[in-house]
C-alpha positions, 0 to 999 in steps of 0.5 A: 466530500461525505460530511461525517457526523458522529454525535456520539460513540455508537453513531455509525459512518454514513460512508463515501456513497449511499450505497454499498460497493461489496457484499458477502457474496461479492466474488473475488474473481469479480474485484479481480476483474475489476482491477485488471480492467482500470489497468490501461485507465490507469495507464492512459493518464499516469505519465501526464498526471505524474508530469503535471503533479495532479493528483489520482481523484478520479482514478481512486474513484473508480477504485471506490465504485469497483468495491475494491477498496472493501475487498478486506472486509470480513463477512461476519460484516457483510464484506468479500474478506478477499484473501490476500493472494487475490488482493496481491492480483488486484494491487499488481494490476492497479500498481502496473497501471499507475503506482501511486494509486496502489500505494494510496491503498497501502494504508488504507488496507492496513488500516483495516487489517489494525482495525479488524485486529485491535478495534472493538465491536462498536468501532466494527459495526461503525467503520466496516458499514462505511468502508462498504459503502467506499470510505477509504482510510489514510495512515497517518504515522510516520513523523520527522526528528526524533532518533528512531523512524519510529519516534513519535510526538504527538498526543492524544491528551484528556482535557477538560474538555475531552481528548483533544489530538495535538502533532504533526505528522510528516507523511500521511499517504493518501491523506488529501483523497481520504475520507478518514485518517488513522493517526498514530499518538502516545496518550497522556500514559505514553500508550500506542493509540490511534485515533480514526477521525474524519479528515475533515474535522475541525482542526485538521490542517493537510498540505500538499506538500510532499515533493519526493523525485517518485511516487509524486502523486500518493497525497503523502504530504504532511498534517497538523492536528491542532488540538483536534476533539476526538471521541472516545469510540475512535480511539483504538489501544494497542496494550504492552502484551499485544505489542510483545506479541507477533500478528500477521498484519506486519507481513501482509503489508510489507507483502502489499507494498511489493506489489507496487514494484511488480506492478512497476516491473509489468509496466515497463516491460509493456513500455519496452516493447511498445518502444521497441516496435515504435521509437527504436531504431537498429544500428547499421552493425545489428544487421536487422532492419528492425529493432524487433529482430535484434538479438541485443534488443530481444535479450533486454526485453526477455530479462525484464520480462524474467525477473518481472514474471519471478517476482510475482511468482516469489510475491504470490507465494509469500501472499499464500504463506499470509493467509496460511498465518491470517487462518491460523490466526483466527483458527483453532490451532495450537501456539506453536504452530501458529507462530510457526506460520506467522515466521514463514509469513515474515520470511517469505515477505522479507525474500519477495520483497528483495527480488520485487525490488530489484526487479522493479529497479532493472527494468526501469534500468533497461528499458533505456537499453531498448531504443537509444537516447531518443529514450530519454526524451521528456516526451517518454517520461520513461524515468518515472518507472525508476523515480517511482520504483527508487522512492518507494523502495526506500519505505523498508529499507531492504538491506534489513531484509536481507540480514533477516533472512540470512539469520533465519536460515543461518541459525533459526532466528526469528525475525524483529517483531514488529507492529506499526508498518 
């Protein structure tokens, strides 16, 4: 683990390696590459970590050394600035590989993106050379209690001693393989901040502790900061006007949180027909000596493969439509124009994120269809795709997204501004 020591606010992140893992002229064919290429690693070892609970440190390794992690990074520091089209290919890849160590990625890119949006030109220059060089970032957000999902507890409070961070957070995605945490606090004016602080400072306490039925190995267990020093230029504002106004980062993570289900769709499809051709046996009335030539079988196989080839094409368009909203929002154009990208952006999301669900969902559904009840044998660990798939689609509630699209198209309405997904 990279020991790091900010003596104060303009010292700058040694990084996870020694060397830079991306440049400006890094291609995106070449992460891309990259990522389709750990798909069978990731693959080969998914069942058994996911039977033994064993967290993905190497597998996130290999994602650090690809440069994938820094794919975000823009240019103007020296990084790829890959599109998110190309990082919804990468995050398919990685996803159909092994699920939990695309969703470790979620907040990390979100992070990134709240850090390009909100950080200053210190915290840039201090966080962009560090995440060159392989740093990761955890979220540290969500809390249990309170009314709402979104209430929060914990505090960012000024002592006497400087700002000290004060709470617990219940989920903390990817937290125990990070090198650094983004956690979510109200200061001592009830502002929205958050605090990027290396996670092992003194006084950060993580637990492996999260026991959902899927998505077993995201290291989304809980954390407590008891009362942890946190420096000035590691704070990040988000002001009232900026929280009354729409930004492109809430679509694109809603977007790369369905590439988890596209990833899981692919998976079981290659999972189906392997079984198909090795576990499945026809019945006498089929009239086939194999279960490859069963018509019954030959339907499941091409409806999985359907609605997983649908929802990649309905997620890559709403990818499109992000970076049509992420260059309007850095272009020279008009404001009406720019919330007009930035509502096609949203709705899109909202649409792929209906289809990637359920798609994610039937196959892991269906593959049982394939081969009987020798199926169901722990040995196939085949359940994994549905746990997976049915824990994960719970982060966004999709019955919301529904009603938001149904609104838009029925009379106009935008969708609910939101800042923190």
């Amino acid at each position: 683990m990279t020991q790091h020591i900010y003596p104060d606010e303009q010292a700058h992140a040694t990084g996870h390696f020694a060397f830079p893992v991306v440049n400006r002229d890094t291609p995106a064919s070449t992460l891309i590459q990259a990522a389709e290429q750990l798909t069978p690693a990731l693959a080969a070892e998914a069942s058994l970590r996911d039977r033994q609970r064993l967290l993905p440190h190497d597998a996130l390794e290999w994602v650090r050394k690809a440069g994938i992690t820094a794919a975000r990074v823009p240019r103007e520091w020296d990084g790829p600035e890959l599109g998110y089209q190309e990082l919804a290919h990468i995050m398919i890849a990685l996803a159909k590989g092994d699920p939990n160590v695309a969703q470790v990625l979620i907040p990390h890119f979100t992070s990134v993106e709240r850090l390009r949006l909100n950080g200053h030109s210190a915290q840039h220059t201090r966080y962009f050379a560090g995440l060159r060089h392989g740093d990761v970032i955890s979220g540290a957000t969500g809390e249990r209690g309170g009314k709402f999902v979104t209430d929060m507890t914990t505090q960012l409070v000024s002592t006497s001693d400087g700002l000290r961070l004060r709470g617990k957070k219940f989920y903390s995605t990817g937290g125990l393989m990070a090198d650094l945490l983004r956690v979510t606090a109200k200061n001592d004016r009830g502002e929205t901040v958050s605090a990027l602080i290396p996670r092992d400072r003194e006084g950060v306490v993580q637990h492996d502790d999260w026991d959902g039925m899927g998505q077993r190995l995201t290291a989304s267990g809980s954390t407590d900061f008891n009362n942890v020093q946190v420096l000035p230029g590691e704070v990040m504002f988000y002001s009232s006007a900026e929280n009354k106004r729409r930004n492109y980062q809430p679509a694109a993570t809603q977007m790369l949180h369905s590439t988890i289900e596209v990833g899981i769709a692919f998976a079981v499809l290659d999972e189906a027909v392997e079984w198909a051709h090795r576990g499945a046996r026809p019945r006498p009335e089929s009239g086939v000596e194999r279960s490859v030539d069963d018509w019954y079988v030959q339907h499941i196989i091409g409806n999985i493969a359907a609605h997983a080839h649908a929802a990649q094409a309905t997620l890559l368009r709403a990818a499109a439509l992000v970076d049509e909203a992420v260059s309007g929002w850095y272009g020279d154009l008009d404001e009406k124009t720019r919330e007009n990208r930035l509502i096609a952006a949203s709705i899109a999301t909202a649409e792929a994120k209906i289809i990637c669900n359920g798609a994610a969902l039937r196959a892991a559904e269906r593959i049982y269809d394939v081969g009987g009840s020798s199926a169901t044998l722990k040995a196939n660990n085949f359940d994994r795709h549905w746990r997976n798939a049915r824990t994960h689609t719970t982060h966004d509630p999709i019955h919301h997204r529904y009603r938001v699209v149904g609104r838009y198209y029925l009379d106009q309405t935008p969708p609910p501004i939101t800042m923190y997904d």
